[in-house]
Biotite code that builds the C-alpha atoms (Angstrom):
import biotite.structure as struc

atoms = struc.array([
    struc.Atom([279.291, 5.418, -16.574], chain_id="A", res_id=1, res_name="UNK", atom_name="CA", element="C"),
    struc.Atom([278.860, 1.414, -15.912], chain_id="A", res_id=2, res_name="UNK", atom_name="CA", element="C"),
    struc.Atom([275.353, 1.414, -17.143], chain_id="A", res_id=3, res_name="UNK", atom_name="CA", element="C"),
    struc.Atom([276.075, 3.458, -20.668], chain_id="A", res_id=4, res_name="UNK", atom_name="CA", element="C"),
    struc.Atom([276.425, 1.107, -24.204], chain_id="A", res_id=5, res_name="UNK", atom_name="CA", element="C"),
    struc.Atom([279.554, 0.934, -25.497], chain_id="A", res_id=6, res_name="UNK", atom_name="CA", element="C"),
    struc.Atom([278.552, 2.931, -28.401], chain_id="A", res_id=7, res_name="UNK", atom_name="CA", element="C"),
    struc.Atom([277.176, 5.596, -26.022], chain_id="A", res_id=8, res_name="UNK", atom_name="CA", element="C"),
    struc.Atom([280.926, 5.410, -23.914], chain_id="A", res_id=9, res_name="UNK", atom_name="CA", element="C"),
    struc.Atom([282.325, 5.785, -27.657], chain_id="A", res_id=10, res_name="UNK", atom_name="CA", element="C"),
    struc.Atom([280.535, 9.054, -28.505], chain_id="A", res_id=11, res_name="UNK", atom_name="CA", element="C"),
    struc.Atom([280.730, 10.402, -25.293], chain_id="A", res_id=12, res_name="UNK", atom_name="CA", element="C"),
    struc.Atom([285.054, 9.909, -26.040], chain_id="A", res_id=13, res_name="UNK", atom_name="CA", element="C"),
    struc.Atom([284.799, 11.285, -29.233], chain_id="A", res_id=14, res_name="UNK", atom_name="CA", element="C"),
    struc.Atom([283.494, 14.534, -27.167], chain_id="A", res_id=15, res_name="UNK", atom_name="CA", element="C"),
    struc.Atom([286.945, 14.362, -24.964], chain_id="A", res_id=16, res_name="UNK", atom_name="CA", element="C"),
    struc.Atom([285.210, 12.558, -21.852], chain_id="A", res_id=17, res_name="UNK", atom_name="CA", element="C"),
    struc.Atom([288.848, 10.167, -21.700], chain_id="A", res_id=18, res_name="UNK", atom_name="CA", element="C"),
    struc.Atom([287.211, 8.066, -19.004], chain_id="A", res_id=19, res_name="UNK", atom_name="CA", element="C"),
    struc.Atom([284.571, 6.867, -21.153], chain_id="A", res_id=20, res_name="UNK", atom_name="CA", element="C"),
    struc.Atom([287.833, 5.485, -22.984], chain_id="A", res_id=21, res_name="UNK", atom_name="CA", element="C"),
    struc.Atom([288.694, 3.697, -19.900], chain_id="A", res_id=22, res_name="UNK", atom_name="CA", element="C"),
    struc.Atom([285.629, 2.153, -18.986], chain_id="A", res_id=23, res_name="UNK", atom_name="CA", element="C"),
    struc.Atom([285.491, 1.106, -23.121], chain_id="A", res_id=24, res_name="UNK", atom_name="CA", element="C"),
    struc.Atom([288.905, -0.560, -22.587], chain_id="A", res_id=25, res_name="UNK", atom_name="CA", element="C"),
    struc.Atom([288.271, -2.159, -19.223], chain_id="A", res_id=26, res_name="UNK", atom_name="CA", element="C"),
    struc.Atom([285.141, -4.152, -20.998], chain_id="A", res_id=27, res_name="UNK", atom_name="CA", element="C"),
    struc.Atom([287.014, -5.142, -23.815], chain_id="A", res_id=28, res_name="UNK", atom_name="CA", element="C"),
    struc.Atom([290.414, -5.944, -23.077], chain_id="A", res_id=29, res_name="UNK", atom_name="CA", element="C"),
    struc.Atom([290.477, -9.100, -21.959], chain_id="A", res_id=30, res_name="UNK", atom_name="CA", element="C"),
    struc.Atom([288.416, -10.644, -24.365], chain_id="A", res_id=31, res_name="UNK", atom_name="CA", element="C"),
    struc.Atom([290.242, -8.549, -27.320], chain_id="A", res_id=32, res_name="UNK", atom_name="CA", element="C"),
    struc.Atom([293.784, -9.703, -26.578], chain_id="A", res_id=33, res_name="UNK", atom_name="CA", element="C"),
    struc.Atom([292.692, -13.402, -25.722], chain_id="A", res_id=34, res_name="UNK", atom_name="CA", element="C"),
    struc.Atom([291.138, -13.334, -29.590], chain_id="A", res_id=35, res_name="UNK", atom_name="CA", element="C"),
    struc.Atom([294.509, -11.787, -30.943], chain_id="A", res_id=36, res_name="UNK", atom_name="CA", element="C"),
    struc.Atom([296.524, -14.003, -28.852], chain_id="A", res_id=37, res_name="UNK", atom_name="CA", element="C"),
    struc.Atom([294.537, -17.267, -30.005], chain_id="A", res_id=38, res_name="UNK", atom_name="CA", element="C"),
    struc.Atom([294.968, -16.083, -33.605], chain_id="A", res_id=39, res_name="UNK", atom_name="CA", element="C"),
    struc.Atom([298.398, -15.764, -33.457], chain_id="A", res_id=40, res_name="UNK", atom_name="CA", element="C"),
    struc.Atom([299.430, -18.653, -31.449], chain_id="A", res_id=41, res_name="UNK", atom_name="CA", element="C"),
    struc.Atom([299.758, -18.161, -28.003], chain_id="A", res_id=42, res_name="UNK", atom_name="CA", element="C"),
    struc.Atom([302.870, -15.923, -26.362], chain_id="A", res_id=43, res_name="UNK", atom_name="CA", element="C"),
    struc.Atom([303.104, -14.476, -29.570], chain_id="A", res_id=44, res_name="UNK", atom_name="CA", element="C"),
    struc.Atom([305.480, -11.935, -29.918], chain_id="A", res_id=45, res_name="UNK", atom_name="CA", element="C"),
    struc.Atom([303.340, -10.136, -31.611], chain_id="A", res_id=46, res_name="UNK", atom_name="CA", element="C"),
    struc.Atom([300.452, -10.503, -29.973], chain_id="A", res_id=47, res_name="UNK", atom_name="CA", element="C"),
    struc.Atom([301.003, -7.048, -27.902], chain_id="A", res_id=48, res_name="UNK", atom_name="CA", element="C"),
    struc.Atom([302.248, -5.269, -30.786], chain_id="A", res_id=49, res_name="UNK", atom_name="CA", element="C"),
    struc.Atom([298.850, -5.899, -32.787], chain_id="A", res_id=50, res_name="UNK", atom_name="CA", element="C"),
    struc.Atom([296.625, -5.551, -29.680], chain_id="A", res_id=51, res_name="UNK", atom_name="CA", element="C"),
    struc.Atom([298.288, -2.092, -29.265], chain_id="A", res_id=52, res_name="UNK", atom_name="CA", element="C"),
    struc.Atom([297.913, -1.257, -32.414], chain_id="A", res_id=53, res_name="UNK", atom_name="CA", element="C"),
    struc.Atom([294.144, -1.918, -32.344], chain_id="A", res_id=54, res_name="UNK", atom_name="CA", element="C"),
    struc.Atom([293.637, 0.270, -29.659], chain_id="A", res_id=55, res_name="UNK", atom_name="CA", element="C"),
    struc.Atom([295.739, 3.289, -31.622], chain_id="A", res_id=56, res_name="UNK", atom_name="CA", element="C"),
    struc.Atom([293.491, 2.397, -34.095], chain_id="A", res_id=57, res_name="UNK", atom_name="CA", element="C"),
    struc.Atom([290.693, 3.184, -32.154], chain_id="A", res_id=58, res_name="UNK", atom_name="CA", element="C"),
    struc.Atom([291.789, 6.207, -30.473], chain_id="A", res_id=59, res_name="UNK", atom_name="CA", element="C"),
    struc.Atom([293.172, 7.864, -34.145], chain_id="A", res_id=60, res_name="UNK", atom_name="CA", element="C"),
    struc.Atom([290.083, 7.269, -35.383], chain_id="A", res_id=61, res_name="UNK", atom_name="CA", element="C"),
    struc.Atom([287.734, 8.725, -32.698], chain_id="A", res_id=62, res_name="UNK", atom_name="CA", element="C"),
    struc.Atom([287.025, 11.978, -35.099], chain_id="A", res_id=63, res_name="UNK", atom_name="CA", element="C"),
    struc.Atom([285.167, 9.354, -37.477], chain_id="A", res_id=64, res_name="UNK", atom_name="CA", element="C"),
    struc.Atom([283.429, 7.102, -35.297], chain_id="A", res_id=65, res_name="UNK", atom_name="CA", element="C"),
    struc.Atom([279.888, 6.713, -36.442], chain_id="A", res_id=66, res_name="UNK", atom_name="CA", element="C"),
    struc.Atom([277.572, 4.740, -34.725], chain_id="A", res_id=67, res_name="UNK", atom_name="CA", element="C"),
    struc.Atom([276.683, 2.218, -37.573], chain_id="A", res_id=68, res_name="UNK", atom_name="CA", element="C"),
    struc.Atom([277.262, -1.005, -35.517], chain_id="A", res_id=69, res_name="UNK", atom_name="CA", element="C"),
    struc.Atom([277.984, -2.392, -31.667], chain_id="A", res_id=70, res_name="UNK", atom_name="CA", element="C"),
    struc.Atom([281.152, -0.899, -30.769], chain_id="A", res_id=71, res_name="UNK", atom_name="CA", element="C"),
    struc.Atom([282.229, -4.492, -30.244], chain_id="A", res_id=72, res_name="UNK", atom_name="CA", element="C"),
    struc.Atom([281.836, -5.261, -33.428], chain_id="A", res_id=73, res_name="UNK", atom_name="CA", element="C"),
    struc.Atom([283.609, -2.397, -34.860], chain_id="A", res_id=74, res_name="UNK", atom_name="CA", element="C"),
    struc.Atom([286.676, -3.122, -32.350], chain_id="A", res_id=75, res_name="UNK", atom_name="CA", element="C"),
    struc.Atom([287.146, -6.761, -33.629], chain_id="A", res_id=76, res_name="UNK", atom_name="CA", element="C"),
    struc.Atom([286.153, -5.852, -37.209], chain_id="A", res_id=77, res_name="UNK", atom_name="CA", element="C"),
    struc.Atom([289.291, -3.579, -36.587], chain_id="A", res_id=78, res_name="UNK", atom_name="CA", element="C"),
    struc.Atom([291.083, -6.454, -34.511], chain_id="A", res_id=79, res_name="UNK", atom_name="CA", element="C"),
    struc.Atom([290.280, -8.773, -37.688], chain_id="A", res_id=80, res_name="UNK", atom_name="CA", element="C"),
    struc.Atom([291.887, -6.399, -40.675], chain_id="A", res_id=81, res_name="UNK", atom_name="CA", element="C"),
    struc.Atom([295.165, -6.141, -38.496], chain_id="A", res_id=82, res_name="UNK", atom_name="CA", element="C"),
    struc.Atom([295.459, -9.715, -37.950], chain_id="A", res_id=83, res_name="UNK", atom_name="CA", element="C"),
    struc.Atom([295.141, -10.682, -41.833], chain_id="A", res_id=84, res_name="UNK", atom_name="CA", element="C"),
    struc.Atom([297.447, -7.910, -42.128], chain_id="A", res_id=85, res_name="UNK", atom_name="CA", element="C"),
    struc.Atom([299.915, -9.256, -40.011], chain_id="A", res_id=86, res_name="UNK", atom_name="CA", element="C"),
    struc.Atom([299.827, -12.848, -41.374], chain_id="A", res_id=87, res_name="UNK", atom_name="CA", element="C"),
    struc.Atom([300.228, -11.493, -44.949], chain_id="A", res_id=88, res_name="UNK", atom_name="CA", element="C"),
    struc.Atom([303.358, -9.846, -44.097], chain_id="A", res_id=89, res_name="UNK", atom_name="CA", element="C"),
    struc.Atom([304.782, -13.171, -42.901], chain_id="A", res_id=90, res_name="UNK", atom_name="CA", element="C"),
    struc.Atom([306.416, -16.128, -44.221], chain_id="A", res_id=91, res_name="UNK", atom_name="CA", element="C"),
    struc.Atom([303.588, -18.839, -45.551], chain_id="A", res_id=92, res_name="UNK", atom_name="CA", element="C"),
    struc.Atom([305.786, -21.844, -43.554], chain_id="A", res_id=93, res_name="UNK", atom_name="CA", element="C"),
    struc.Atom([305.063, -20.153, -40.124], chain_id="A", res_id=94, res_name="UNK", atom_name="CA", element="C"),
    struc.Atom([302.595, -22.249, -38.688], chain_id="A", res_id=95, res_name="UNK", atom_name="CA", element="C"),
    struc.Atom([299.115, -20.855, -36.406], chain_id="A", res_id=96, res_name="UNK", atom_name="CA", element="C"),
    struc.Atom([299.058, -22.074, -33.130], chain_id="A", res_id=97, res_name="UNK", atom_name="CA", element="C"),
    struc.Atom([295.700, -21.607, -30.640], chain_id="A", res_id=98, res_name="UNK", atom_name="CA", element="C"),
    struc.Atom([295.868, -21.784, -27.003], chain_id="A", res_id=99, res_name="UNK", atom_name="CA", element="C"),
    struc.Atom([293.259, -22.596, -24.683], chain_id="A", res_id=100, res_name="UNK", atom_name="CA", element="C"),
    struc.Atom([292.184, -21.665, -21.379], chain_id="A", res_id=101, res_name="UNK", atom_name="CA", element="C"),
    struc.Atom([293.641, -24.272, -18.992], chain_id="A", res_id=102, res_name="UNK", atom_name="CA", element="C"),
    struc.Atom([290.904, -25.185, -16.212], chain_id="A", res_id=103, res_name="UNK", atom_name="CA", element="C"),
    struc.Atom([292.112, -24.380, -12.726], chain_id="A", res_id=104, res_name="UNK", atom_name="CA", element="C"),
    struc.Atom([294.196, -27.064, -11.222], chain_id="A", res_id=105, res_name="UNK", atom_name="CA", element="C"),
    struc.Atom([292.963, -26.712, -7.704], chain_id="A", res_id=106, res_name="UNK", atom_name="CA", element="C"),
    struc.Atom([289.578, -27.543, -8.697], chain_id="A", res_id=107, res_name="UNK", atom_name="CA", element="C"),
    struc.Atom([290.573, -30.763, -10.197], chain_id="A", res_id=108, res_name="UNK", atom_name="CA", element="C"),
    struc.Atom([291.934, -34.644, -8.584], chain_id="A", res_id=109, res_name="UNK", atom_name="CA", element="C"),
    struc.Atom([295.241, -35.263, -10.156], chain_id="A", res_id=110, res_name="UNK", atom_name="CA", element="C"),
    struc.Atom([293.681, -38.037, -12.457], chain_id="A", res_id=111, res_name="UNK", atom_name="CA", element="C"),
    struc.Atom([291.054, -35.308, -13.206], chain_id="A", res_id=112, res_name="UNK", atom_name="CA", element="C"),
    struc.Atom([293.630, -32.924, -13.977], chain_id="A", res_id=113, res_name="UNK", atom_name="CA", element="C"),
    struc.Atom([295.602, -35.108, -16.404], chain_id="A", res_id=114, res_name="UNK", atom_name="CA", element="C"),
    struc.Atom([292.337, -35.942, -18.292], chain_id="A", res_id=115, res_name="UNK", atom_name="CA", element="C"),
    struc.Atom([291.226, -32.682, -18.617], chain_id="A", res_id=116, res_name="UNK", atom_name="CA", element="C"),
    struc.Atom([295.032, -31.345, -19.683], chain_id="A", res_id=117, res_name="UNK", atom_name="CA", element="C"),
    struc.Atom([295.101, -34.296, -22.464], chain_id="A", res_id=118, res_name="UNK", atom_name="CA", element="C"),
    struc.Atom([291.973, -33.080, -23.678], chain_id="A", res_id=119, res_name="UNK", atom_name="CA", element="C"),
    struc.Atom([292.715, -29.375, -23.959], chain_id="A", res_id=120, res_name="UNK", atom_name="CA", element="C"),
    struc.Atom([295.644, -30.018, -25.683], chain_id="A", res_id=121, res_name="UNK", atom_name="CA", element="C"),
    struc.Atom([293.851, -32.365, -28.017], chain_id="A", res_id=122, res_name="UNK", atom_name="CA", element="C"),
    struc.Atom([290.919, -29.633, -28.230], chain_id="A", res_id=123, res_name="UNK", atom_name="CA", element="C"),
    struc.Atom([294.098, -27.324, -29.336], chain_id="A", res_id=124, res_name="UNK", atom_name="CA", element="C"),
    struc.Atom([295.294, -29.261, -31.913], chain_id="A", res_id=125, res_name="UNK", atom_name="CA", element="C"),
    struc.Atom([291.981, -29.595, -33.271], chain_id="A", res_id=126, res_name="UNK", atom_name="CA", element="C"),
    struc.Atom([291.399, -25.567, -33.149], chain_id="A", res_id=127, res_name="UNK", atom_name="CA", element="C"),
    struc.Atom([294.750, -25.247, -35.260], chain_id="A", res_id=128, res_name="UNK", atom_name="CA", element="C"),
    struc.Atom([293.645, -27.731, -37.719], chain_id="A", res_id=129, res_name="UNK", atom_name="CA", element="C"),
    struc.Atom([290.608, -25.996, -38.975], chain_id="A", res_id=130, res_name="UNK", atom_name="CA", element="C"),
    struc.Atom([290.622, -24.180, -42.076], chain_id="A", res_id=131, res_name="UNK", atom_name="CA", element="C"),
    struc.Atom([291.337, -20.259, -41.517], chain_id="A", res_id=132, res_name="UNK", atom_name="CA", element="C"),
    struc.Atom([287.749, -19.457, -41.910], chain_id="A", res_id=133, res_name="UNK", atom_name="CA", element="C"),
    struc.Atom([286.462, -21.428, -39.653], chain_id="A", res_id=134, res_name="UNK", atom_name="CA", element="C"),
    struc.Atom([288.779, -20.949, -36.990], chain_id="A", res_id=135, res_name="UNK", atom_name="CA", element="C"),
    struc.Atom([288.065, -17.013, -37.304], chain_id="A", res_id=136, res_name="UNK", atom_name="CA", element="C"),
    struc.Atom([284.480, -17.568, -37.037], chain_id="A", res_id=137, res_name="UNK", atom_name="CA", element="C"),
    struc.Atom([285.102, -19.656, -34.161], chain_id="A", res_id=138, res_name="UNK", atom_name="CA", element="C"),
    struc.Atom([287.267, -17.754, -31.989], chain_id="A", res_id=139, res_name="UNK", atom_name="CA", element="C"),
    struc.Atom([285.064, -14.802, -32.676], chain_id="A", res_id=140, res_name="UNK", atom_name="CA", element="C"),
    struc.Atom([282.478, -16.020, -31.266], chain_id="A", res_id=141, res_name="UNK", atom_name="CA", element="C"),
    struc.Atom([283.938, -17.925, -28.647], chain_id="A", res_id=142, res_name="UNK", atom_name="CA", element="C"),
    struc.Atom([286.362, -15.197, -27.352], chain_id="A", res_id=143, res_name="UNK", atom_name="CA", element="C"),
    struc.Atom([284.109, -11.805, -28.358], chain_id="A", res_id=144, res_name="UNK", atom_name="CA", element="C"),
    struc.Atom([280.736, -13.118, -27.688], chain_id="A", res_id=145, res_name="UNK", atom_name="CA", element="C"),
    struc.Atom([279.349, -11.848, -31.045], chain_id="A", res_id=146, res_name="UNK", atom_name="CA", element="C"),
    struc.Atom([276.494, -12.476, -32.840], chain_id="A", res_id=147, res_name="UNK", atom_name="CA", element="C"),
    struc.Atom([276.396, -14.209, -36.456], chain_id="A", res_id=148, res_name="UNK", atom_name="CA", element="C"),
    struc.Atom([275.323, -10.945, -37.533], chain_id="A", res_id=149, res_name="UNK", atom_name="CA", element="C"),
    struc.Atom([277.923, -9.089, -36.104], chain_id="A", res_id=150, res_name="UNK", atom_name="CA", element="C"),
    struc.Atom([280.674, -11.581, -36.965], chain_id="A", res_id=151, res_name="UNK", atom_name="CA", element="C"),
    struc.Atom([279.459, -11.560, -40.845], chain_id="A", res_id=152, res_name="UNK", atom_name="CA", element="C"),
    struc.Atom([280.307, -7.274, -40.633], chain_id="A", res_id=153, res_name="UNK", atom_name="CA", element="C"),
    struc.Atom([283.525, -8.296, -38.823], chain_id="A", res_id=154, res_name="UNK", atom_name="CA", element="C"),
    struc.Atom([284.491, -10.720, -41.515], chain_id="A", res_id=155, res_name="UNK", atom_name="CA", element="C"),
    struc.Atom([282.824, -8.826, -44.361], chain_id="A", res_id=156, res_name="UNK", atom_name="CA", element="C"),
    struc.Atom([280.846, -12.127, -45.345], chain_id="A", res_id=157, res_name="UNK", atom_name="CA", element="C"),
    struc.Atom([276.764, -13.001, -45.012], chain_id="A", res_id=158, res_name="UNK", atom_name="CA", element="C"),
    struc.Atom([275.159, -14.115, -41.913], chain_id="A", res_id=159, res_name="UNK", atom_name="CA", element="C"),
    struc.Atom([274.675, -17.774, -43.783], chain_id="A", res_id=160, res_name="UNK", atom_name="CA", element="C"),
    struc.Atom([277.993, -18.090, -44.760], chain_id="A", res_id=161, res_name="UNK", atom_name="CA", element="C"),
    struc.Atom([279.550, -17.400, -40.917], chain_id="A", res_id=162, res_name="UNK", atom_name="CA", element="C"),
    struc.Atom([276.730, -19.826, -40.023], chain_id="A", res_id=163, res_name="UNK", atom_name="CA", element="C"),
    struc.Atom([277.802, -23.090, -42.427], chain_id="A", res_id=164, res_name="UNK", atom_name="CA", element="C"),
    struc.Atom([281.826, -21.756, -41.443], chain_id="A", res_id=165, res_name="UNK", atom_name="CA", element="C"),
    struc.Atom([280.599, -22.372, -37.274], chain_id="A", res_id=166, res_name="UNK", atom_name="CA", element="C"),
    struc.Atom([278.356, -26.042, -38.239], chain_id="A", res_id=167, res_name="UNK", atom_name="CA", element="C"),
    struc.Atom([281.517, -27.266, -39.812], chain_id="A", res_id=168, res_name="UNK", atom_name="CA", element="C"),
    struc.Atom([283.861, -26.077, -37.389], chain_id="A", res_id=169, res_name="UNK", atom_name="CA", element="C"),
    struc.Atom([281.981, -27.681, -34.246], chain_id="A", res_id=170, res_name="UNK", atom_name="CA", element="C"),
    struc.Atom([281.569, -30.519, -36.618], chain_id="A", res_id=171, res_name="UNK", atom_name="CA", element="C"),
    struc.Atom([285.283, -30.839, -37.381], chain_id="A", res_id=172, res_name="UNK", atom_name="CA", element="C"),
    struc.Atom([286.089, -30.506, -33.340], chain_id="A", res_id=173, res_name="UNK", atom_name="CA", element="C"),
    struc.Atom([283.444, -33.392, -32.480], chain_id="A", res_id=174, res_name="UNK", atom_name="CA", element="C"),
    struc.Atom([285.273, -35.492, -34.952], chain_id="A", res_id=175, res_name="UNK", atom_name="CA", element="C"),
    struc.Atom([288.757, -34.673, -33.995], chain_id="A", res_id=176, res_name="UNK", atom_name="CA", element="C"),
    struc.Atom([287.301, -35.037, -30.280], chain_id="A", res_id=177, res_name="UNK", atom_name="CA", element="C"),
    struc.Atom([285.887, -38.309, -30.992], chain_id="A", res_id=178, res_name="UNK", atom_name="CA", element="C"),
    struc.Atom([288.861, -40.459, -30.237], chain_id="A", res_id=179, res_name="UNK", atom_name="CA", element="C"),
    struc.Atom([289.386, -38.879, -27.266], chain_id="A", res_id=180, res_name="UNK", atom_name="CA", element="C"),
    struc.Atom([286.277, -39.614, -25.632], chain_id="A", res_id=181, res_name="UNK", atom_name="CA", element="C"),
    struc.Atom([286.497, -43.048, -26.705], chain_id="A", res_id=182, res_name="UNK", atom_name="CA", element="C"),
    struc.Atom([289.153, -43.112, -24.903], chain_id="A", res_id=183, res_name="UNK", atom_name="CA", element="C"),
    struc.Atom([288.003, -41.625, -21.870], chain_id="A", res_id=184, res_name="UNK", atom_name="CA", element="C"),
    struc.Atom([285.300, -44.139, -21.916], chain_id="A", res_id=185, res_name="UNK", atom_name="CA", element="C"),
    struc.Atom([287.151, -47.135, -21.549], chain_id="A", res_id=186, res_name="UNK", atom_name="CA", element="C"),
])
């Protein structure tokens, strides 16, 4: 089953094969709860909540998958809806918070280590500074791997548009970043 498409896996669990479910979920879990994690701070409590609900999402709808799209891209297109739906039903005041991959300490000096903890923390507060759209567009592609194309059908906005949103994002971070590698520098 390793070497059928996801869309293929999809099908073939719309037709009742359950492990094609499982091999569908073991591809995509990591990188879907790491991009519904990021978006709602990190150790959210509801992080699992919303990443389970995805997944019901996907199973309830089985009897109406159509293949109109990467599978990926319908998962985080539903992954996307759930999240705006979740931060509408909140208080504005709550604050997003991102959190980023910490590099692995035994790979590092302890100077290293500091250096590169200072910077991912800066590199954080830079993610959670970015305007909503950009940070979506970002973490979408960062965390999901998707194309422009297929993040403009997640986000339900043109290919050019998720294209400016990702050149001002990096732009933003290599600003924000700036001072830090000054810093580093010296």
């Amino acid at each position: 089953m390793n070497d059928l498409t996801d869309e293929a896996l999809m099908l073939n669990y719309c037709n009742g094969q359950s492990a094609a479910f499982d091999e569908l979920y073991a591809r995509h879990k990591g990188g879907l709860y790491r991009y519904i994690d990021r978006q709602l701070g990190s150790g959210g409590e509801y992080t699992n909540e919303l990443y389970q609900d995805v997944w019901m999402k996907v199973i309830k709808s089985r009897n109406r998958y159509k293949v109109s799209a990467k599978f990926s891209t319908y998962l985080y297109h539903i992954a996307h809806n759930r999240i705006i739906d979740h931060w509408r039903s909140l208080k504005p005041e709550i604050k997003n918070e991102i959190e980023v991959d910490t590099i692995e300490a035994e790979a590092l000096l302890p100077d290293e280590l500091l250096q590169n903890q200072e910077y991912i923390q800066q590199l954080k507060q830079q993610i959670v500074l970015l305007p909503e759209n950009q940070r979506q567009v970002f973490m979408l592609q960062q965390e999901s791997g998707l194309s422009l194309e297929d993040i403009a059908n997640v986000t339900g906005v043109n290919r050019e548009t998720v294209k400016s949103r990702l050149r001002y994002a990096f732009k933003r971070l290599r600003y924000g970043l700036a001072s830090f590698h000054a810093g580093e520098l010296l």
